[in-house]
N, C-alpha and C positions, 0 to 999 in steps of 0.2 A: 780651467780644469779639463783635462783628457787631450786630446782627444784618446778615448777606451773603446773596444768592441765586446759586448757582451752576449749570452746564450742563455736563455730563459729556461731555466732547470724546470720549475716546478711554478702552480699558480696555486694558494690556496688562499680561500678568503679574499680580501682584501691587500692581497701582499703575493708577492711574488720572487722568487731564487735565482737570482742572475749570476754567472759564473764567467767571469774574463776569459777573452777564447783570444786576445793578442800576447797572453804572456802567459808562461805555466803557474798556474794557481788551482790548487783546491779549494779555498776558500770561498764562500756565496755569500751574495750583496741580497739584503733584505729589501726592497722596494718597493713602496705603495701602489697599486694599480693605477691610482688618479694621476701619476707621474707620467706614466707611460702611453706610449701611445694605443689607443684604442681595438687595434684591431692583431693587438699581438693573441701569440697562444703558444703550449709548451713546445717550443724548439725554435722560436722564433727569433732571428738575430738582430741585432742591437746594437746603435753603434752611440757614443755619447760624446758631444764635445759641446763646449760654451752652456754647462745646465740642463741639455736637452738631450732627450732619448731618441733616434729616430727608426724607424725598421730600417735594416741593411739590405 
């Protein structure tokens, strides 16, 4: 799966708004916190490939 880079819209809860920033998309990926790596926060980028999120 991917390799994707993502842009962390928004945090609320336990969930978080990731928005593909490699291809034009308005659409947002819903994501559980516990996925992601620990020390994101809103504007943080995000790269995904092989299941894993990693900060860019």
């Amino acid at each position: 799966m991917g390799p994707y880079d993502y842009e962390v819209v928004l945090i609320h809860g336990d969930y978080a708004d990731l928005k593909r920033t490699d291809i034009e998309s308005d659409e947002l990926l819903l994501v559980a916190l516990a996925l992601l790596p620990a020390e994101i926060n809103e504007g943080t980028r995000l790269h995904y490939e092989m299941f894993e999120y990693t900060v860019k």
